[in-house]
Steps between C-alpha positions, in 0.01 A plus 500: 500500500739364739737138328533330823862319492584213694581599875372871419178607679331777388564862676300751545690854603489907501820676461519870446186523465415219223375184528703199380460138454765283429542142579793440806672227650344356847704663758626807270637832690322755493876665328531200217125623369591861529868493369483142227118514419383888489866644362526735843851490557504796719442280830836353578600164667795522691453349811234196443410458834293789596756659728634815220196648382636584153189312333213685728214558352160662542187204557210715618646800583773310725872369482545144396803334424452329176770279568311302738185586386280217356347663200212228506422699805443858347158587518527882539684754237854503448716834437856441400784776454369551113179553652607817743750689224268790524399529891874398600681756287508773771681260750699392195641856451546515878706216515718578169539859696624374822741210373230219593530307174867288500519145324023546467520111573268623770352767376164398358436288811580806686285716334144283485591502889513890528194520309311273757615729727453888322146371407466473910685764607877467673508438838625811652771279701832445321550217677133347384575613164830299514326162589244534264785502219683252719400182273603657182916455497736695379854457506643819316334811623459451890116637493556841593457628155152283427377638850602846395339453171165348675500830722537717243213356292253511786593877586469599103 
């Protein structure tokens, strides 16, 4: 039974696979249900504006920034960094390899986006490859290690 409180409106929501409902402030971020709400502190707010990708997420298969993402909005299954442990840990072992890991403020934002794009396939282009990780910011490791890790994933 969902206790409506006053200002709350009921929310309906997958994430990792299991359906939630919580009740969730008009206007709520798509991050504030995830992080304050559902206990998944593994998606990280740095920037707030949608312009870092440190709090990307998975919403049907595709990158979302939860920081600007209405959660009221959400109609299709949501897969956060808890939710790819598993399927991520071969990039994960790449990237601890080849010096890709520094401060990890990034790092789980960077890693739902490789998974969007190992479940693809790479583009074969470095350059491509480069602008597809282009909205997830780092400012410790310079990329070449996460491209090198994303490389040697998709050749293993």
């Amino acid at each position: 039974m969902i206790v409506i409180q006053p200002d709350m409106e009921p929310l309906a929501i997958t994430v990792n696979g299991r359906a939630r409902e919580i009740n969730a402030a008009p206007g709520a971020m798509l991050l504030n249900i995830l992080r304050d709400e559902l206990g998944l502190t593994g998606t990280k707010e740095a920037c707030g504006r949608g312009e870092c990708g440190a709090c990307t997420v998975l919403v049907g298969g595709r990158s979302v920034l939860s920081c600007v993402t209405l959660a009221a909005v959400v109609t299709e299954p949501v897969e956060t960094i808890e939710g790819l442990v598993t399927e991520s840990l071969p990039f994960r072992e790449a990237m601890a390899d080849l010096g890709g890991f520094q401060c990890g403020y990034c790092t789980a934002g960077v890693i739902v986006q490789a998974m969007v794009l190992l479940r693809a396939g790479l583009p074969a282009d470095d350059a491509v490859l480069a602008k597809e990780m282009a909205g997830n910011l780092c400012r410790c490791t310079g990329y070449r290690a996460i491209l090198a890790a994303l490389r040697r994933v998709d050749r293993a």
